[in-house]
ZABANU-100905 format. One record per residue (C-alpha): residue number from 1; x negated, y, z negated. Coordinates in nm, 3 decimals. Last residue first. Example, Ala and Ser with C-alpha at 12.3 -4.5 7.8 and 13.67 -1.06 7.14 Angstrom:
<atoms>
> 2/-1.367/-0.106/-0.714
> 1/-1.230/-0.450/-0.780
</atoms>
This chain:
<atoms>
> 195/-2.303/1.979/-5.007
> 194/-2.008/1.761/-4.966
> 193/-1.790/2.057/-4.828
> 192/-2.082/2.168/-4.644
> 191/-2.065/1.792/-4.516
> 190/-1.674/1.813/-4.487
> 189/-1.711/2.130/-4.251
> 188/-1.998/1.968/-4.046
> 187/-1.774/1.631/-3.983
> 186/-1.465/1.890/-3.826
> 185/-1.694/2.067/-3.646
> 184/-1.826/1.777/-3.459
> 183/-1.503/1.604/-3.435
> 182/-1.360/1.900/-3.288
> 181/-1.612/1.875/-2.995
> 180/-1.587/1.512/-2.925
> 179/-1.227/1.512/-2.954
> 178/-1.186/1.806/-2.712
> 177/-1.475/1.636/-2.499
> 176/-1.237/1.331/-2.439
> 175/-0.948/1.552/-2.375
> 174/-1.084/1.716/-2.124
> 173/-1.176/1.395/-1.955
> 172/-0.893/1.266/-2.021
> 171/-0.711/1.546/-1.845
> 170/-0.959/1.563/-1.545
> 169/-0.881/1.208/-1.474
> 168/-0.501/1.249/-1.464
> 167/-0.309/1.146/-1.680
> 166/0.029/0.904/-1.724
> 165/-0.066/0.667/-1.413
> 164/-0.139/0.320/-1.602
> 163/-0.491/0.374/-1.507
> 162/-0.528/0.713/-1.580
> 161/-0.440/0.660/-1.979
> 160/-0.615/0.362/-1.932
> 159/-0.964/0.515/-1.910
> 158/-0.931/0.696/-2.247
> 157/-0.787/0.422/-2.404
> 156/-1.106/0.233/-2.298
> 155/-1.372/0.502/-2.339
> 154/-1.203/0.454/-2.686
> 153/-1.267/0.105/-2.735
> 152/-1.615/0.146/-2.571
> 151/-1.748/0.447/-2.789
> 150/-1.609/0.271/-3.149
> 149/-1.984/0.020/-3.154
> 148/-2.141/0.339/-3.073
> 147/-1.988/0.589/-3.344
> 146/-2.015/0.240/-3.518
> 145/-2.408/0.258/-3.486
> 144/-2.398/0.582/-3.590
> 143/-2.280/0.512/-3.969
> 142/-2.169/0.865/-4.076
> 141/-2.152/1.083/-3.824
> 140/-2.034/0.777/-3.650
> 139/-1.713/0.759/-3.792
> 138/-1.651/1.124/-3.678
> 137/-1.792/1.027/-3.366
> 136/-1.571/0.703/-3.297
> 135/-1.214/0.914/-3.449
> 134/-1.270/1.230/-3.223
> 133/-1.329/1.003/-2.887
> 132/-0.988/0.851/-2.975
> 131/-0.841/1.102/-3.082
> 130/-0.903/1.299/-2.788
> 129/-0.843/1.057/-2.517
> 128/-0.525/0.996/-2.666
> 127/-0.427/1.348/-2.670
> 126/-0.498/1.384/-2.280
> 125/-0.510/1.749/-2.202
> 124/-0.328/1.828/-2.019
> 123/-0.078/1.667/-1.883
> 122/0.247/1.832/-2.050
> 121/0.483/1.642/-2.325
> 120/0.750/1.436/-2.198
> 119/0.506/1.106/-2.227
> 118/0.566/0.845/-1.963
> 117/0.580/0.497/-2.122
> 116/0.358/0.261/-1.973
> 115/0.326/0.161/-1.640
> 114/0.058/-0.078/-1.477
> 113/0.290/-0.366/-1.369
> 112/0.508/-0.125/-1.220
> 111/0.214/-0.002/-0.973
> 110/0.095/0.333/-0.956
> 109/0.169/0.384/-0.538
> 108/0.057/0.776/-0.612
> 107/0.457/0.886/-0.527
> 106/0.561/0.671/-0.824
> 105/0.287/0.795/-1.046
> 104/0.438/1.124/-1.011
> 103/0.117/1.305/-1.235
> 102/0.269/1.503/-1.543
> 101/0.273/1.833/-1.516
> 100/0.005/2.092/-1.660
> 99/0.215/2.368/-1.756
> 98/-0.085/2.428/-2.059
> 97/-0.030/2.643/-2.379
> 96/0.216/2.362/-2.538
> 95/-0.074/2.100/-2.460
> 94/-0.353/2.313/-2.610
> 93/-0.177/2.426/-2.991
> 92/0.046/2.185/-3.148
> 91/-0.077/1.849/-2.929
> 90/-0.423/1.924/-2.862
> 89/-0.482/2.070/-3.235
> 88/-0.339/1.847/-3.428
> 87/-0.440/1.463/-3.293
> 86/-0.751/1.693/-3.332
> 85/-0.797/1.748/-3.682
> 84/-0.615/1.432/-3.751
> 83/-0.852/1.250/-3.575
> 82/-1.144/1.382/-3.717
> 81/-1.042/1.333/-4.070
> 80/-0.941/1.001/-3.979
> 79/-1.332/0.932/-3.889
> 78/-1.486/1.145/-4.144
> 77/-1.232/0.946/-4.378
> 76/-1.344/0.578/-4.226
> 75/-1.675/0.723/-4.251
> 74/-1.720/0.790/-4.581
> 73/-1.509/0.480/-4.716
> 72/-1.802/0.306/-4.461
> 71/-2.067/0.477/-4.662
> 70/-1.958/0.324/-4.979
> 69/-1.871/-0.020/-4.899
> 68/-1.858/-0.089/-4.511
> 67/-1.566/-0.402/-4.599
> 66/-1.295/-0.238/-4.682
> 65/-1.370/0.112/-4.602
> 64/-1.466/0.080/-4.256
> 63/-1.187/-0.177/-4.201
> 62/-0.894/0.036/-4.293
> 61/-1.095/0.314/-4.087
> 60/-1.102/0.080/-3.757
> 59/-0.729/0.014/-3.828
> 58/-0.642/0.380/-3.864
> 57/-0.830/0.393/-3.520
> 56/-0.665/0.125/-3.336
> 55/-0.323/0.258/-3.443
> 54/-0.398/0.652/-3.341
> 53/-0.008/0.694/-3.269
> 52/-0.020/0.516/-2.977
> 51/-0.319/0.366/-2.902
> 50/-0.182/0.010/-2.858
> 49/0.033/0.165/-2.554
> 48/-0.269/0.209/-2.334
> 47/-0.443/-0.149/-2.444
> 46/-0.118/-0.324/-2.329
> 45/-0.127/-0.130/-2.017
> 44/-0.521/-0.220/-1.960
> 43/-0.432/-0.587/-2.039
> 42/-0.174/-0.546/-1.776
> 41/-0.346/-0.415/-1.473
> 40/-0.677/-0.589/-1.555
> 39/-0.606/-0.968/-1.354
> 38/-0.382/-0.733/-1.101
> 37/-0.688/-0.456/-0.971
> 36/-0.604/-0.302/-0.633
> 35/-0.707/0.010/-0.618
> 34/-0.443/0.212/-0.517
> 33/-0.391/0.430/-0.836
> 32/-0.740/0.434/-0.882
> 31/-0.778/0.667/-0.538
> 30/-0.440/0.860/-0.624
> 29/-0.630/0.967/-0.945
> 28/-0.977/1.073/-0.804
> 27/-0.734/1.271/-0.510
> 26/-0.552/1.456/-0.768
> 25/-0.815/1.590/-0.961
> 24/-1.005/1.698/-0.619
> 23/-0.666/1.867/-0.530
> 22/-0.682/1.997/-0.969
> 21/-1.049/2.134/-0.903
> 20/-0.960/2.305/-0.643
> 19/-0.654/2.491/-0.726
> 18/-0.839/2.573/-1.064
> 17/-1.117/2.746/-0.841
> 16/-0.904/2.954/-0.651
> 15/-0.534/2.980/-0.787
> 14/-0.349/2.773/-1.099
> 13/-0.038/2.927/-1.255
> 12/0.210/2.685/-0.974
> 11/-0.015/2.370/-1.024
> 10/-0.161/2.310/-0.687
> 9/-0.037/2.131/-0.408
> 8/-0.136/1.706/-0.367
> 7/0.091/1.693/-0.670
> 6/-0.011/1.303/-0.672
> 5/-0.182/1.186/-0.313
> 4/-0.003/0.940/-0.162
> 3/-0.086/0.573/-0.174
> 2/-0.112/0.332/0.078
> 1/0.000/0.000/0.000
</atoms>
């Protein structure tokens, strides 16, 4: 199936270089949309709706502090910390600032086996993406080598939100570098906090 290009026109407050970037935006996503990948299609769904509501991450931080003794109680609440910072941020302040619609998945060729639910909220940028990223470097603050361990579930999430056709790439990876920033500023407060 060939698949059309999602919003191939611009959003209607973007001109210029923001018209650009979101045909370029649109093309990346319409490409993944018709690749043709059925053995991943629904394990990446299933992954996609897992994240809802941070789950994977307050289980990470459940198991940070029950078995990571002292430090991992640390990180588990840098990590949730983190996330709540952002969870907060991108979806009470960035996402009602942005008019950012939703990719037509159904125009792209996004197959049914692929969809999840479609959030009413606007595209950018992806709040999964952000917790997800904010959660693995908060932990990681603390114990780095879960920061990495917690990188490839949440470059996961982050990836599935495009493959199951609810974001574009540009939104997760917005959102991505949201969490990652936030995070950041959100571990320094609680160590001058600490200190």
């Amino acid at each position: 199936m060939s698949a059309a290009t999602p919003n191939p026109e611009p959003e209607p407050s973007a001109s210029g270089w923001l018209a650009s970037l979101h045909r370029a935006d649109a093309s990346l996503y319409a490409t993944i949309a018709s690749s043709s990948t059925p053995a991943l299609d629904r394990p990446i769904a299933l992954i996609s709706d897992a994240a809802n509501l941070s789950k994977p991450w307050v289980a990470s931080a459940a198991a940070l502090a029950l078995f990571g003794g002292q430090r991992g109680r640390r990180a588990a609440f840098y990590g949730i910390a983190s996330v709540t910072v952002a969870s907060t941020v991108v979806n009470l302040a960035i996402k009602p600032l942005s008019s950012r619609r939703r990719p037509d998945r159904v125009a792209a060729g996004v197959i049914e086996a692929r969809h999840v639910s479609m959030p009413s909220s606007t595209s950018f940028p992806s709040g999964h993406s952000a917790s997800a990223f904010a959660f693995a470097v908060g932990a990681g603050q603390v114990i780095p080598a879960a920061g990495a361990a917690l990188a490839i579930p949440a470059s996961l999430v982050a990836y599935s939100r495009v493959h199951t056709g609810v974001h574009y790439p540009g939104d997760v990876v917005a959102g991505s570098l949201i969490g990652v920033a936030l995070a950041k500023l959100t571990c320094a407060a609680l160590d001058r906090l600490r200190s």
